[in-house]
C-alpha positions in Angstrom: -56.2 70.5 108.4 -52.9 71.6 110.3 -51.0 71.5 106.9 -53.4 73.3 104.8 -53.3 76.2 107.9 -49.8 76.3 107.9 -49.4 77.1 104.4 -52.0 79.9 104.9 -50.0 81.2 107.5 -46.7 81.0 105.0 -48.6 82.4 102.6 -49.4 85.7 104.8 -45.7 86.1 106.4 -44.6 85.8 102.9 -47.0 88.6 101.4 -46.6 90.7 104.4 -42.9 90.8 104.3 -43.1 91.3 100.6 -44.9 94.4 101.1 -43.2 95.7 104.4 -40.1 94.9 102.6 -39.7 98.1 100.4 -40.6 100.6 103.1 -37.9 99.3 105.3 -35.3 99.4 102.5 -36.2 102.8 102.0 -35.3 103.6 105.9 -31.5 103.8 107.5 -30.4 104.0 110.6 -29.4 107.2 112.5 -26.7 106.7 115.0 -24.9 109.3 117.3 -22.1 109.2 119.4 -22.7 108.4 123.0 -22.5 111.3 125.6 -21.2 110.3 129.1 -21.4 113.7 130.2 -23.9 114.3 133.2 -25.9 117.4 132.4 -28.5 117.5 135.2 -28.0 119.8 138.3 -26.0 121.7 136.6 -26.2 125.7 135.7 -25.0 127.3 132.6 -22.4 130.1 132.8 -24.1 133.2 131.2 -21.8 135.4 128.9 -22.3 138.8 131.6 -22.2 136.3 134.9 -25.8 137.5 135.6 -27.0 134.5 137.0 -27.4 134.3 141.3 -26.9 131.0 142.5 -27.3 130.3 146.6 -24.9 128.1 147.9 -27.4 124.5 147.4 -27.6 125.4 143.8 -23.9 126.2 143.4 -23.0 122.9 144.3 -23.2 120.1 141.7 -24.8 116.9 142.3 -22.1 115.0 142.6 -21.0 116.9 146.1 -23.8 115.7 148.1 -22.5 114.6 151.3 -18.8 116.2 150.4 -20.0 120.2 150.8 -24.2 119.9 150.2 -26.8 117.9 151.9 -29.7 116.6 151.2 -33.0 118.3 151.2 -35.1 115.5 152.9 -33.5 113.3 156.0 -35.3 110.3 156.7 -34.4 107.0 157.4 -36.9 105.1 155.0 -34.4 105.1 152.1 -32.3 102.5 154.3 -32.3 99.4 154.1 -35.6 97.8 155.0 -37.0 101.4 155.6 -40.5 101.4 156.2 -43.3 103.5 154.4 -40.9 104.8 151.5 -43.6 105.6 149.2 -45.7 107.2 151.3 -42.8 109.3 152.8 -42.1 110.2 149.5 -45.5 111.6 148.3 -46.2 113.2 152.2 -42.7 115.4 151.0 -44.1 116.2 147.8 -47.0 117.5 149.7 -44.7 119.6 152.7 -43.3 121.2 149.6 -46.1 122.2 147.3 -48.0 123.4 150.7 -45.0 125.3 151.7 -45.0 127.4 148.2 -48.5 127.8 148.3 -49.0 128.8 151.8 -45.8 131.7 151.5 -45.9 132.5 148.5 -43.1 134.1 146.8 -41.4 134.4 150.2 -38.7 131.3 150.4 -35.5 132.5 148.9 -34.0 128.8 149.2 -35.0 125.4 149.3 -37.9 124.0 151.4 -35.4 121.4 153.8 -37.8 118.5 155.7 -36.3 116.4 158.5 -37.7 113.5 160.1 -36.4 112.8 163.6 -38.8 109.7 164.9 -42.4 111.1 165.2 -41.5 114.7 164.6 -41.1 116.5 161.5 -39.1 119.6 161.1 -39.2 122.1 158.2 -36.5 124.5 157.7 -35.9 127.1 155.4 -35.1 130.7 154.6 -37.7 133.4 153.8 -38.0 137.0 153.2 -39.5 140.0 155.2 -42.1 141.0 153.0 -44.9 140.6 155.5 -45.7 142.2 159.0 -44.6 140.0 161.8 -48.2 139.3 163.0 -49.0 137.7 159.4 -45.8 135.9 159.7 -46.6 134.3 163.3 -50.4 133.7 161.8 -49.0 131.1 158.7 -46.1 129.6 161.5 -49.2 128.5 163.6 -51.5 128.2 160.7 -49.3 126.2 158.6 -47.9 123.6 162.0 -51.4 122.9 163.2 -52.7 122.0 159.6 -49.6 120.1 158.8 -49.7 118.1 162.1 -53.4 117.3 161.4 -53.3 115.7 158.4 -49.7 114.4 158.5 -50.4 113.2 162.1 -47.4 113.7 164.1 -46.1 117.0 165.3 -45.0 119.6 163.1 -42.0 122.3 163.9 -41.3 125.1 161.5 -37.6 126.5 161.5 -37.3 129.6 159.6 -34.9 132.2 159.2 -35.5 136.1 157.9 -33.6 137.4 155.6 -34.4 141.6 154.5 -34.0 140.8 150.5 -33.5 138.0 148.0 -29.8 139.6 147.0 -28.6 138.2 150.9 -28.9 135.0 150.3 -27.0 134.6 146.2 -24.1 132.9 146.8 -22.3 133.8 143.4 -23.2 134.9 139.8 -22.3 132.7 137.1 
């Protein structure tokens, strides 16, 4: 029995190959030369140098720690950090709340920093609203924040009168 199933078997492999044999002689092989250079982060110069950049997206990626720091500080990317995932997706979540709470006002990036049960969230905005609507979404957006994240939330945000202020340089 095991012989006669073995030559089935050959007998397949040997008809399948025949006929899968044609359509691969039929294909080649594309190959392209490897490209080490590191595109991401990085802004194209435009041909009128029309493009504002503030001073985090002026700086590549590479200069992290040298002259740019990071966005989130945190301890849970260390080594044994605790609740990494979860830190991540709760930062996410600061983020996407942040833009959708002001909307259209922050002018730079949304900056979150964890000092031991306290959670700080700076950032820049503009003066497009009166001030009583902007103290109204400060307390609004602390006391939901500290809810669901629960630990204290602090906002730390600075006014700037238009977007121009805070452009760093065109390229």
């Amino acid at each position: 029995m095991a012989t006669s199933l073995h030559k089935y078997v050959f007998f397949l492999n040997r008809n399948m190959t025949e006929s899968v044999m044609p359509s691969l002689l039929h294909r080649s092989i594309h190959t392209t030369a490897v490209s080490h250079k590191a595109q991401s982060g990085r802004y194209r110069v435009t041909r009128d140098h029309s493009r504002p950049l503030t001073y985090e997206m002026a700086n590549q990626p590479c200069q992290i720690a040298h002259r740019k720091s990071w966005n989130n500080w945190n301890t849970t990317s260390l080594y044994e950090g605790l609740r990494e995932p979860e830190t991540a997706v709760e930062d996410m979540f600061i983020r996407k709340f942040m833009t959708g709470t002001w909307h259209g006002l922050f002018v730079s990036e949304v900056i979150i920093k964890r000092q031991h049960n306290i959670i700080r969230i700076a950032g820049i905005i503009q003066r497009k609203i009166i001030p009583r609507k902007m103290y109204f979404l400060i307390g609004y957006t602390e006391e939901l924040l500290s809810y669901w994240l629960r630990c204290p939330v602090k906002l730390e945000l600075q006014t700037v009168p238009d977007q121009k202020d805070v452009v760093y340089k065109y390229i």
